[in-house]
C-alpha positions in Angstrom: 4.7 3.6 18.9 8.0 4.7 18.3 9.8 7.5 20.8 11.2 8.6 18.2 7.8 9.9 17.1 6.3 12.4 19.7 2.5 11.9 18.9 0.1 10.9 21.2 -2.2 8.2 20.5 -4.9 6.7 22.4 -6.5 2.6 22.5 -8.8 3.9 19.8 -7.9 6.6 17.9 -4.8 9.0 16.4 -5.9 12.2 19.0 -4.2 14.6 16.1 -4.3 13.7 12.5 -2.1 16.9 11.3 0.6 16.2 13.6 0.5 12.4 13.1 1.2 12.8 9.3 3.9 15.5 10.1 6.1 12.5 12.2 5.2 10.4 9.2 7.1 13.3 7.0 9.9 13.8 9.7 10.3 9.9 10.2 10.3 8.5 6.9 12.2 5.7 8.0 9.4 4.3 10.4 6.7 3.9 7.4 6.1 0.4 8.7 5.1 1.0 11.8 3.2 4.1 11.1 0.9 2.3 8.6 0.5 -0.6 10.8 -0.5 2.0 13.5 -3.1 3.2 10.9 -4.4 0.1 9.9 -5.5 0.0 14.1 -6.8 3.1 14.2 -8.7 3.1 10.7 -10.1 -1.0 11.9 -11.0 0.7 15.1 -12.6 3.9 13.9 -14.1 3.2 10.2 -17.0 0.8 10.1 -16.4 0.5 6.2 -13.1 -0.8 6.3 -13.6 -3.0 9.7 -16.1 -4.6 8.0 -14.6 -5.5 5.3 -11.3 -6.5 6.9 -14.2 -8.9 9.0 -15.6 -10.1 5.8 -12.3 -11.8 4.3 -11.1 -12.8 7.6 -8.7 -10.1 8.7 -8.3 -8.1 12.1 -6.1 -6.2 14.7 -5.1 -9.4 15.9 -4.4 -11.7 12.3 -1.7 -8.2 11.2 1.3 -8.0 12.7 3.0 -7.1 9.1 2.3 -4.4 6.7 2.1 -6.7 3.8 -0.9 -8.3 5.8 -2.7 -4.9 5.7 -6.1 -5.5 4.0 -6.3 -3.0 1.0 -10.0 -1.3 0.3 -11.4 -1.8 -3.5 -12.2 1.7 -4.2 -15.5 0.8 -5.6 -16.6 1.4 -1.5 -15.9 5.2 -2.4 -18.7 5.4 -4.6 -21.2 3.4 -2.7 -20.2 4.1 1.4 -19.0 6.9 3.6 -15.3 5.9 4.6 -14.8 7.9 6.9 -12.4 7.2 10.5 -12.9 10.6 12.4 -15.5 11.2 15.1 -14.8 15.1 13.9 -16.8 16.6 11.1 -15.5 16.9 7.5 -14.0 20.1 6.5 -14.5 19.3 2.8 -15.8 16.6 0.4 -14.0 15.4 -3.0 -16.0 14.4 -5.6 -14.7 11.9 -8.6 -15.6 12.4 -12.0 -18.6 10.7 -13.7 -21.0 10.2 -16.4 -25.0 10.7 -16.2 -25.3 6.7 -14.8 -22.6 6.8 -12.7 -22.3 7.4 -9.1 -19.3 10.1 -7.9 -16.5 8.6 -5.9 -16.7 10.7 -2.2 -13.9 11.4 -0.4 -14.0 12.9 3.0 -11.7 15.1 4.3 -11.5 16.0 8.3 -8.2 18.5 7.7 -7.6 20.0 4.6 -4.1 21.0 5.5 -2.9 17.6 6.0 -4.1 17.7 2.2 -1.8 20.8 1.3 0.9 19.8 3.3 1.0 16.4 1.3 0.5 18.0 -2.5 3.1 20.9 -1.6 5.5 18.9 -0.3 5.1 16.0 -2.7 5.7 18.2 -5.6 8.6 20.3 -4.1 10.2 16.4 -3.4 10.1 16.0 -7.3 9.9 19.2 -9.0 11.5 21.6 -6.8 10.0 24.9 -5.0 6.5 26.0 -6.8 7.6 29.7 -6.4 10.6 29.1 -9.6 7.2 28.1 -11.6 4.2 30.1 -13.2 1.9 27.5 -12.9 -0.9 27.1 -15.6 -3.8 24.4 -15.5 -5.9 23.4 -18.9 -8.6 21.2 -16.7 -12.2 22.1 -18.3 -13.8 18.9 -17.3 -12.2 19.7 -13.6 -13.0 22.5 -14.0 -16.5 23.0 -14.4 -17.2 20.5 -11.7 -15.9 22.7 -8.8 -15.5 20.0 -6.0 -12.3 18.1 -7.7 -9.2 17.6 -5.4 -7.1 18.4 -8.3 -8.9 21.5 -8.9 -7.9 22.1 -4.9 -4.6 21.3 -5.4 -3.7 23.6 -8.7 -5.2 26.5 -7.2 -3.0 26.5 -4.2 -0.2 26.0 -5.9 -1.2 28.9 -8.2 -1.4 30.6 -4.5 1.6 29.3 -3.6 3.5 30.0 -7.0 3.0 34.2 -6.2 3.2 34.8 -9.9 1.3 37.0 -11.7 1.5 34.5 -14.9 -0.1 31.3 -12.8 -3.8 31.2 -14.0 -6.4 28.4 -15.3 -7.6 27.6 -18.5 -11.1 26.6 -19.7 -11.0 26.4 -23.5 -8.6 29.3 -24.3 -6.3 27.5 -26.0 -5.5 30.8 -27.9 -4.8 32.6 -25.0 -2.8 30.2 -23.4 -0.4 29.5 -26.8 0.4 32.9 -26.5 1.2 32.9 -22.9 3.6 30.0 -23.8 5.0 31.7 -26.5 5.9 34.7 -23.9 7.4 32.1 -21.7 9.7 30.8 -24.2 10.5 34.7 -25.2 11.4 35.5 -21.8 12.8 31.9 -20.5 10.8 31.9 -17.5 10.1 27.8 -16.4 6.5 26.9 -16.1 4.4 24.1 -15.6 1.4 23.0 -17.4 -1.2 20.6 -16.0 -3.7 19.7 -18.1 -6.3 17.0 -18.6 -5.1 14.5 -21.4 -7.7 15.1 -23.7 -7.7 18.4 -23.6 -3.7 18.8 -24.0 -4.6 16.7 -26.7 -7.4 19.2 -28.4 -4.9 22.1 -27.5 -1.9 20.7 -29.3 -3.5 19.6 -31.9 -5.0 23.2 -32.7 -2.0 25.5 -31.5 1.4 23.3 -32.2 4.0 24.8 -30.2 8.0 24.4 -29.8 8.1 24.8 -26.2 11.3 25.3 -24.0 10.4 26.1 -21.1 7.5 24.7 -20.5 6.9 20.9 -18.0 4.2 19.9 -19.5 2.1 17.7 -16.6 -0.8 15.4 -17.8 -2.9 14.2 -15.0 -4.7 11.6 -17.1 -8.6 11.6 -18.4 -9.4 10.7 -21.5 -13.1 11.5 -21.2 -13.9 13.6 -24.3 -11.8 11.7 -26.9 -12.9 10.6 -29.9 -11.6 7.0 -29.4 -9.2 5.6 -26.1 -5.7 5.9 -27.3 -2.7 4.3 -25.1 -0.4 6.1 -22.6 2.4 5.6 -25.2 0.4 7.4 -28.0 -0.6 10.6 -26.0 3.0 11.2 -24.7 4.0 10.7 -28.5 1.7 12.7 -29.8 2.1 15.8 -27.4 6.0 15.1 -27.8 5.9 15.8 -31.6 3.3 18.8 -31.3 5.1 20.8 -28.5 9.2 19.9 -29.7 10.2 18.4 -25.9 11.6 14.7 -25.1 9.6 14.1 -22.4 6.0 14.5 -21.2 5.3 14.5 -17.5 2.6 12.6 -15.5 1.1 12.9 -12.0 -1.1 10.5 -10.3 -3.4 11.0 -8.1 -7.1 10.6 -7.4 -10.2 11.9 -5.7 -9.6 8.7 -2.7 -6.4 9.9 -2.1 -4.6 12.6 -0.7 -1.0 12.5 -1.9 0.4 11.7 -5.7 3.3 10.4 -7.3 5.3 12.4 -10.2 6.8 11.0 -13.3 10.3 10.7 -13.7 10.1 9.9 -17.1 7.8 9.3 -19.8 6.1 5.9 -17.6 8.1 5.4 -14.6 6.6 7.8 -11.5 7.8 8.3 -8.3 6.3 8.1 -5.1 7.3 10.6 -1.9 8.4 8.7 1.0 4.7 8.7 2.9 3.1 6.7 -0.3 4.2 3.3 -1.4 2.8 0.9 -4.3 1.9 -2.5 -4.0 1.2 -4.9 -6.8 -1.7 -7.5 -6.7 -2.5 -10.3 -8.7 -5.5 -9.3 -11.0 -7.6 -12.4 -10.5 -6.5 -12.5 -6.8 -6.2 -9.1 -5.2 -4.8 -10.6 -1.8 -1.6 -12.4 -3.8 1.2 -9.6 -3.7 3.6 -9.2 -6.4 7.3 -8.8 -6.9 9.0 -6.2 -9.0 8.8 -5.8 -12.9 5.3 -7.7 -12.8 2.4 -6.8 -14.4 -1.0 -6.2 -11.6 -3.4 -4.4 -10.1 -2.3 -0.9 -8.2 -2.5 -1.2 -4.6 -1.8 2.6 -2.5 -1.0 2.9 0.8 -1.2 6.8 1.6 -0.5 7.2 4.9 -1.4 11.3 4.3 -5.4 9.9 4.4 -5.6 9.4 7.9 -9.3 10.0 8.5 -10.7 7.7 5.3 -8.8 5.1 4.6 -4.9 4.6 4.2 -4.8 1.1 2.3 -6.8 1.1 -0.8 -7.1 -1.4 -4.3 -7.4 0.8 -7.3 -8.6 -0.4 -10.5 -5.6 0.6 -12.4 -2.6 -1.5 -14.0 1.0 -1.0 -13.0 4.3 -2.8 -12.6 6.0 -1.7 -9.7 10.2 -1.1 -10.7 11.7 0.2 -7.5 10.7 0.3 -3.7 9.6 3.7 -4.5 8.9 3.8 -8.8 6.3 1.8 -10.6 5.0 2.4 -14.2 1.4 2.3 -14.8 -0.2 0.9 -17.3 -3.9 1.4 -17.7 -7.0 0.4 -16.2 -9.3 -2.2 -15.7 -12.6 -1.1 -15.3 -15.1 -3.8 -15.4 -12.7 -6.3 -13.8 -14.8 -8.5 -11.3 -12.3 -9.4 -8.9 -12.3 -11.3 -5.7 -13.4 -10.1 -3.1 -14.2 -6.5 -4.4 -17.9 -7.7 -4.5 -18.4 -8.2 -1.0 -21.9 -6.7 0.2 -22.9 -6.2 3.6 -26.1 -4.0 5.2 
């Protein structure tokens, strides 16, 4: 590893994960060689992901490169433990489901390496929490208890130390007032909110905002029928008076997000990057401007699993923007089916 990175690490393991992702923060520049010094430790320490790297042919040896870095299909979130710490979990992330499906589980040794990566992800993008009251319309989230974005909105309610910051269940009364007093007094806020249930809450209480971000996180559970990306940020738009709607994206496998910069494009911070896969071959990379599937390397999830294949659509437009798309959730792509005992 690098000197100019003063972690120690061992033959088989990263001996402290908190301090390993804050020389990935300090050291942007050495992202290579600190994923490919996660991919070792991760083959070495997660049975999941070493067994799958053995299934398509892939080990310590066969990477020297991080675009030879086997990427996880998420789908082994819902069905194994992927886990790379010989320490207990502090906490465990749960995905959304419905009554037939099985919840996505996520992990988590250090749950400061996850506020350290949210915090500073948004101030990269959005600028210090504490010049926001921070308000959160995530029933769904909500009532479920053990979301990482109900984690994640909650300390940055904390962190805001406004007396305005609060969640929202189905208040939509309450919280068009609150916006109304926002505009009244010019104060900047941010509202999160699950997309169908900014949706519901625009639809009911159209508002000319001006102060007001407003941040969908994505979710269309609920709706009457899917609409596109496109529609919902129209649609909002045109109910609340503003020229942009804001997106993050995240998930319950990961532990950092990205942060629109516009209506489609979103940006990573500097410890994420996006890589895009063929569809119908997941281990054919893609150049820029082409359509694929979302690949995430997160080098904040140290003790799970840094290098994973989502099931969502993007085209990736910069080194550090992509635009996505949708998803695709009954593709049946190549080796995402591999079964082992």
């Amino acid at each position: 590893m690098s000197q100019n990175c003063l972690v120690k690490i061992g033959p088989k393991t990263i001996s402290n994960s908190f301090d390993f992702f804050h020389c990935c923060l300090s050291k942007p520049q050495y992202f290579d060689e600190h994923a490919l010094i996660l991919f070792k430790h991760q083959y070495t320490n997660n049975l999941i992901y070493r067994r799958y790297c053995q299934q398509i042919g892939k080990s310590i040896k066969s990477v020297h490169k991080v675009d030879e870095i086997p990427f996880l299909p998420i789908s082994f979130f819902r069905s194994h433990k992927v886990y790379s710490s010989n320490k207990p979990h502090e906490i465990v992330f749960e995905s959304s489901r419905t009554t037939s499906e099985v919840p996505s589980k996520h992990f988590v040794q250090d749950v400061k390496i996850y506020e350290k990566s949210f915090l500073t992800g948004f101030e990269n993008i959005l600028g210090s929490v504490s010049d926001y009251a921070i308000l959160a319309l995530l029933p769904t989230y909500l009532e479920r208890k053990n979301a990482s974005i109900i984690y994640m909105v909650n300390a940055l309610i904390r962190y805001s130390r406004n007396p305005d910051s609060s969640f929202y269940l189905k208040e939509y009364q309450t919280l068009a007032s609150q916006l109304k007093k926002f505009n009244r007094q010019h104060k900047k806020n941010i509202l999160f909110g699950l997309s169908s249930a900014l949706l519901e809450f625009a639809q009911q209480y159209p508002l000319q905002l001006k102060n007001t971000i407003v941040m969908e996180t994505g979710g269309t559970k609920g709706m009457s029928q899917e609409i596109s990306k496109q529609e919902l940020h129209d649609r909002l738009k045109k109910a609340f008076g503003l020229t942009s709607i804001h997106s993050e994206y995240g998930m319950t496998e990961l532990l950092s997000q990205a942060y629109s910069v516009s209506d489609y494009i979103l940006k990573t911070p500097p410890w994420m990057k996006i890589w895009i896969a063929d569809v119908t071959d997941p281990f054919e990379i893609l150049g820029y401007n082409k359509t694929g599937a979302i690949h995430v390397i997160d080098l904040a999830n140290i003790d799970s699993c840094s290098f994973i294949a989502t099931q969502d659509l993007g085209k990736l437009k910069s080194e550090s923007t992509f635009e996505l798309m949708g998803r695709f959730d009954h593709a049946d792509i190549r080796g995402c089916n591999l079964l082992f005992n």
